[in-house]
N, C-alpha and C positions, 0 to 999 in steps of 0.2 A: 491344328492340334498337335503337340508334340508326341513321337513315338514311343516316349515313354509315358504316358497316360493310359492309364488302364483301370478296370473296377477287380483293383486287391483282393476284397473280400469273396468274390466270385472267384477268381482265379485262383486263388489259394484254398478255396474251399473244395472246387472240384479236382486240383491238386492232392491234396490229403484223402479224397478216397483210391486216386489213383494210386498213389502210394501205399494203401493199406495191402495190394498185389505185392507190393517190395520187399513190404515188411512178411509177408507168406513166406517169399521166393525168400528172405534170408531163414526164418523158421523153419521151412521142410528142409534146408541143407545142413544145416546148424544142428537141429534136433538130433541130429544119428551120433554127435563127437560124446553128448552123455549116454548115449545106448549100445555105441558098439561095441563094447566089450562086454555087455550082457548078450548081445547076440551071438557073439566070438561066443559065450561060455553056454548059451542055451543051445544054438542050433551049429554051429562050427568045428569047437570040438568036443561033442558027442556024439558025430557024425563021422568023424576020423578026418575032416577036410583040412586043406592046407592054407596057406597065410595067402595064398594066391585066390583063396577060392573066398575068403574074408577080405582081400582089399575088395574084390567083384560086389559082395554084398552090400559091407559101406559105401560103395559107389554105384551103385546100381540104378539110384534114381537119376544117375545121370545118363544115362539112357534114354529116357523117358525125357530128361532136358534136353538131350540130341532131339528127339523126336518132335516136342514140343516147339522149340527152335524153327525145325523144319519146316513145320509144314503152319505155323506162325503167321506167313508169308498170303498164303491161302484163305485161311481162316479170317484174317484182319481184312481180307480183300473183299470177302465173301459176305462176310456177316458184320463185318463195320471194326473197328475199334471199342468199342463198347460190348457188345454181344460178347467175343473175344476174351475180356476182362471176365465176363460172366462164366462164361464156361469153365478159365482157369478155376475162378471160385468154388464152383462143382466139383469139377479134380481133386479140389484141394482137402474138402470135406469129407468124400470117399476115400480119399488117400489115409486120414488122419484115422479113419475109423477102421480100414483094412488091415492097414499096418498095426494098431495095436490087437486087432482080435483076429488075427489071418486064419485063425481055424475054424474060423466061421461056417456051418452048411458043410465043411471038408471033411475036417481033422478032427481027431480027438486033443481038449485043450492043456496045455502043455506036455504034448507029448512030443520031441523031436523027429521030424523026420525029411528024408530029401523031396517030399510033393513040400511038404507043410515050407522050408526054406524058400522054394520056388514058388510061390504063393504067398510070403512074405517080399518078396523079391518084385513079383509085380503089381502088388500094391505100390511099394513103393516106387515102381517108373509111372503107375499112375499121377500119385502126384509129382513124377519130376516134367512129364508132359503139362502139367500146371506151370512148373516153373518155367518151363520152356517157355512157355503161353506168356507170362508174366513177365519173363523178364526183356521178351519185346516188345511187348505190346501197349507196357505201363510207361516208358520212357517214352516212344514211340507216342501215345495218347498225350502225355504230359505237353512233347517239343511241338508237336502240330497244335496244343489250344495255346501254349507259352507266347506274351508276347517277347519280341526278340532282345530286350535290353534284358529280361532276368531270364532268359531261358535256362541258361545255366546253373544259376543258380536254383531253378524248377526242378530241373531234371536231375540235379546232383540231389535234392530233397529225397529222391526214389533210392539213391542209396544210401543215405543216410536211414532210408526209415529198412531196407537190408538189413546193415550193421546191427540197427535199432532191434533187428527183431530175432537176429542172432543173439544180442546181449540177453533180451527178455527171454529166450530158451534156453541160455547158462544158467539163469535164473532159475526158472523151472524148473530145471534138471537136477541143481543143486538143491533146490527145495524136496524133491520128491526122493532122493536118493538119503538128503540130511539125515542122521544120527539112524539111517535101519540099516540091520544088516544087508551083507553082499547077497544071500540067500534069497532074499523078500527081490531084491534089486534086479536079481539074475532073473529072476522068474515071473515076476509081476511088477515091479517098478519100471521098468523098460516101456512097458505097455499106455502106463500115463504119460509117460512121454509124450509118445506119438497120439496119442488121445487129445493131449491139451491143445492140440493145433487146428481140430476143430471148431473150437469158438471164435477166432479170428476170422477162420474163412466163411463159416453162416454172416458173420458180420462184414465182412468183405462183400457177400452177394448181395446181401439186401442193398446197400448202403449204394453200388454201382448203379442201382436201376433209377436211381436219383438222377444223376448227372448226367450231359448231354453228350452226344454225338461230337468226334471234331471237325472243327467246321473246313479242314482241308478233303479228308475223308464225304463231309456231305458234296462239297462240290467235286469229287470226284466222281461220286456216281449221280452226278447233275441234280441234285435237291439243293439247288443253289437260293434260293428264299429260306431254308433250314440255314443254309449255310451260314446267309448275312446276319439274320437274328442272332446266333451265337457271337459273332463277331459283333453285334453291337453291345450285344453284353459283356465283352470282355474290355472291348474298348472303351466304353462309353461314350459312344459319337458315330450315329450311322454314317457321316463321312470317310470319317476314317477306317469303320466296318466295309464300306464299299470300293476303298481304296484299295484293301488289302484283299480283296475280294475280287476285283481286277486282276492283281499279281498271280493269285492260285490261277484263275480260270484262262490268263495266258499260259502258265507252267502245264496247267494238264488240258491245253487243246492242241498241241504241237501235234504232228504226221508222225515223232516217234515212238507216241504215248505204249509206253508198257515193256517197252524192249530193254531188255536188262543192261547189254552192252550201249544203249542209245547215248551214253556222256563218256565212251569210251572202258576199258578193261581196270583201268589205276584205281579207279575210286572204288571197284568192288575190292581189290587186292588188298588197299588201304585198308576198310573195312573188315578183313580177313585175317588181315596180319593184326592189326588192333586187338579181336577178340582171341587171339592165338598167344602173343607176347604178355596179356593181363595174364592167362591161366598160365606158360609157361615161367613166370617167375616162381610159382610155385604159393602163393597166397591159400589156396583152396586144401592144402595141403596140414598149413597153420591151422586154419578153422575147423577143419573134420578133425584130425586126430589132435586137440590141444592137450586135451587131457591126459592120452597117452606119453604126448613129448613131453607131459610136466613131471608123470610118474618116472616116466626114464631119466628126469633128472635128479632123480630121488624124492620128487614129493608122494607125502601118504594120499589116498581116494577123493578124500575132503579135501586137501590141500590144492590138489590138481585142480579141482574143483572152482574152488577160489580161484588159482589164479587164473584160471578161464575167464572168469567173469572180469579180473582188475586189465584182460588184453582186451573183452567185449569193450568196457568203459573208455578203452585208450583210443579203439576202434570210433567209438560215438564221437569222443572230442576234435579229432583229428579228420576226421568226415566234416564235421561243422568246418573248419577251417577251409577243407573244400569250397565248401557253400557260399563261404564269405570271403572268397578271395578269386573263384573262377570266375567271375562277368570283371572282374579289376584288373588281373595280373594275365588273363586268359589262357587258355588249355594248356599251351607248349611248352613256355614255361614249369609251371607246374606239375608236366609229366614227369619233364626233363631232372627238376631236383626230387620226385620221387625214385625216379628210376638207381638215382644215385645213393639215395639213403637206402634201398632194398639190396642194393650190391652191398654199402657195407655190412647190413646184418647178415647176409647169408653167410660171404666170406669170413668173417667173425666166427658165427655161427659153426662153418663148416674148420674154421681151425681150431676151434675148444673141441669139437669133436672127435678131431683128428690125436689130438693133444688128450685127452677122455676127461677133460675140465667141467666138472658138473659144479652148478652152482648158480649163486643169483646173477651173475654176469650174462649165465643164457638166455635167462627170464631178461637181461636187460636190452641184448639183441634183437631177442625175438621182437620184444616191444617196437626197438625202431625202427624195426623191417615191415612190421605190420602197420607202423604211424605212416611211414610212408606211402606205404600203400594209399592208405584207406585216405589220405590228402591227396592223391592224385589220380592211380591209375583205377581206385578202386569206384570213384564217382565217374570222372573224367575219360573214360573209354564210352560209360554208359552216352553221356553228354554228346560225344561226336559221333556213335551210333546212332540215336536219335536226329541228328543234325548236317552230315554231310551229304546225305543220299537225297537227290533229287525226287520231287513228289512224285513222279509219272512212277518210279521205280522202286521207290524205299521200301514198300511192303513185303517184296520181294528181297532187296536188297540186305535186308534187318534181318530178314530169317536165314539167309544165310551167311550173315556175320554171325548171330547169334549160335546156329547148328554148330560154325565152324568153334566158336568160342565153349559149347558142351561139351564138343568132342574133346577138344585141349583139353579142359577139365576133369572127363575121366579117363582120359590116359595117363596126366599127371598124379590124379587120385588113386587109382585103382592100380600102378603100380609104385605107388612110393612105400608100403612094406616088405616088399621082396629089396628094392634099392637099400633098404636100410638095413635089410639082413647084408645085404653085402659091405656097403660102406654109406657112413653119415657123412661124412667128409666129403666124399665125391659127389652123394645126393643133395648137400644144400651149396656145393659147389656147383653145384649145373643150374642151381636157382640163381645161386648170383651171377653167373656167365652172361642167362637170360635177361635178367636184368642190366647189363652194359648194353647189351643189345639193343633191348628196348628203347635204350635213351639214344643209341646215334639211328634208329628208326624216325625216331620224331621227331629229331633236328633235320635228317633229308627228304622226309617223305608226307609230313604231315600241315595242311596247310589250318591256319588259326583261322579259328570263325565266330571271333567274339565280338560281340554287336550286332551281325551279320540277321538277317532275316533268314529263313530257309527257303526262298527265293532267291538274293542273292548270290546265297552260297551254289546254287544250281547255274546259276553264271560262270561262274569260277571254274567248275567241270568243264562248259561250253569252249572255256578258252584253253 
């Protein structure tokens, strides 16, 4: 039976709730770019706090994504890949509800104060501990059921349904803010916000408890009759389920099972630097405050608004291109002419800045900085995080790709408004630097693994 035979409908079906995690993990980050300026105006300043102490706030859930990230590694080890998934979902759902009512049992409701901010604050790392959870653990669950001819194209689905769910909370956010005053907005529209993100994540839990264990994960903690059942459902051919069944149960019976360093230091670095060079371009930057960079280029509240949603939509299309061109053209490429097109929007970017050129040529930068992205490093990191790491290791390995990639995140995040009180110029200049970077990274460091099983590719280390 050839290696690319497999049952579609099965595979794409427990794909898509895997995904519904993706689409969270883009929602709870996505969600703050319509609300932070009502929390700048409810809790920020009436508090007398500084622009440092409001990057912390719109960054805060990533905290909780460091933490998340972290300890990832344990969780997915302990309670499976699946439980895992479950638990983000619960994060998720508490998150949505704390975050909009944090004065819950505390406070008095809408009255500003520094417990009541800090109790906003760890709501939201609760659910960035979700994201954390998620954004391992969903790609992670995807590459281990994926069989290896469309893995990539599986796993880039996860961020596609990210993007996806970023675009659906421009949405929301524009709906909920549409035609009422700043007043309603400042005080009580903020709060639907963070409310709406509730119904995903109950739908998220239910819908996990459907779907199966993966069947690398069963044969790692020896439930290997679980294992091959899965694997003939995927394959359609107990032959071929036993085949590959074989492959895992040599990969994790080895003398060095579990030892982090056991395929050498590179492949964790790799790992490392990957989720470090996606966040220091500076992407995460676009997507939290867009609103704000669209008012500073003179658009009115609504308008900002809008164009949030026409870079979401750019985001969706250019994701898809991902999808349908990573298992054909494979990862390196495709970093490589991302890498290129994000260097020129920044540098662009950072000389209209320099130059104080406001206008639609911003909006047209920013677009390509962000097209780029989101066709390459924005699927295509996730893809090799799920895919390089050897089984005996990866559970470990992923969470601290991942931790390292939160932390980039809100270092980047949580100080690009102090950067921008000093200079625009030099801040979206340090994104495009990052971005040259990134692309002579991938040309000497990064090995291609398309077609590749996630057995082979743990050969490749050995050598």
């Amino acid at each position: 039976m050839s290696r690319t035979d497999y049952n579609a409908g099965y595979v794409f079906g427990i794909t898509l709730v895997a995904t519904i995690g993706g689409l969270l993990f883009g929602y709870d980050t996505a969600v703050i770019s319509g609300a932070e300026k009502s929390i700048e105006s409810f809790l920020i300043i009436p508090l007398g706090l500084s622009s440092f102490i409001h990057g912390a706030t719109v960054s805060s859930a990533l905290i909780g994504c460091i933490i998340g990230g972290a300890i990832s590694g344990i969780i997915s080890s302990r309670l499976g890949r699946k439980k895992s998934l479950l638990t983000a979902a619960i994060l998720f759902f508490l998150s949505s509800i704390g975050s909009a009512f944090p004065e819950t049992l505390f406070f008095t409701f809408g009255q500003p104060s520094t417990g009541l901010l800090i109790l906003f604050n760890f709501y939201r790392i609760i659910g960035g501990i979700g994201v954390g959870l998620a954004s391992a653990v969903c790609p992670m669950y995807i590459g281990e059921i994926a069989p290896a001819g469309i893995r990539g194209k599986l796993v880039s689905l996860n961020q596609f349904a990210i993007i996806f769910g970023m675009l659906v909370v421009y949405f929301v956010n524009w709906a909920i803010a549409n035609g009422q005053a700043i007043e309603w907005i400042n005080h009580t529209g903020w709060r639907y916000m963070f409310l709406s993100e509730a119904i995903p994540a109950a739908l998220f839990g239910i819908l996990v408890c459907f779907v199966p264990e993966t069947p690398r994960y069963l044969a790692l903690v020896r439930k290997e009759e679980q294992a091959l059942a899965v694997l003939q459902k995927i394959n359609n051919s107990a032959e071929r389920a036993k085949e590959i069944l074989d492959e895992i149960r040599h990969t994790v019976s080895e003398s060095a099972k579990g030892k982090l360093f056991s395929y050498g230091k590179i492949v964790i670095i790799i790992g490392i630097l990957l989720s470090i060079f996606q966040q220091f371009v500076g992407i995460n930057v676009a997507l939290y405050y867009a609103p704000r960079i669209f008012e500073s280029m003179g658009a009115a509240k609504d308008a900002s608004m809008l164009q949030t949603i026409v870079m979401g939509l750019v985001n969706v299309v250019f994701t898809v291109v991902a999808i349908m061109t990573v298992d054909k053209w494979g990862r390196k490429p495709l970093l490589i002419i991302g890498s290129t097109g994000m260097a020129l929007g920044m540098f662009a970017i950072s000389a209209l800045s320099y130059l104080n050129i406001i206008g639609i040529s911003t909006l047209v930068f920013i677009i390509i900085y962000t097209a780029s992205f989101m066709m390459s490093w924005g699927p295509i990191c996730w893809v090799l995080i799920a895919e390089i790491f050897p089984n005996k290791i990866r559970g470990q390995a992923v969470a601290i790709a991942v931790a390292a990639q939160w932390a980039a995140n809100y270092l980047i995040s949580s100080t690009y408004p102090a950067m921008m009180e000093y200079s625009g110029a030099l801040t979206y200049g340090f994104y495009g630097a990052m971005a040259v970077l990134s692309a002579l990274f991938v040309w000497k460091m990064i090995p291609e693994t398309k077609g590749k099983t996630l057995e082979e590719m743990e050969q490749y280390w050995k050598k």
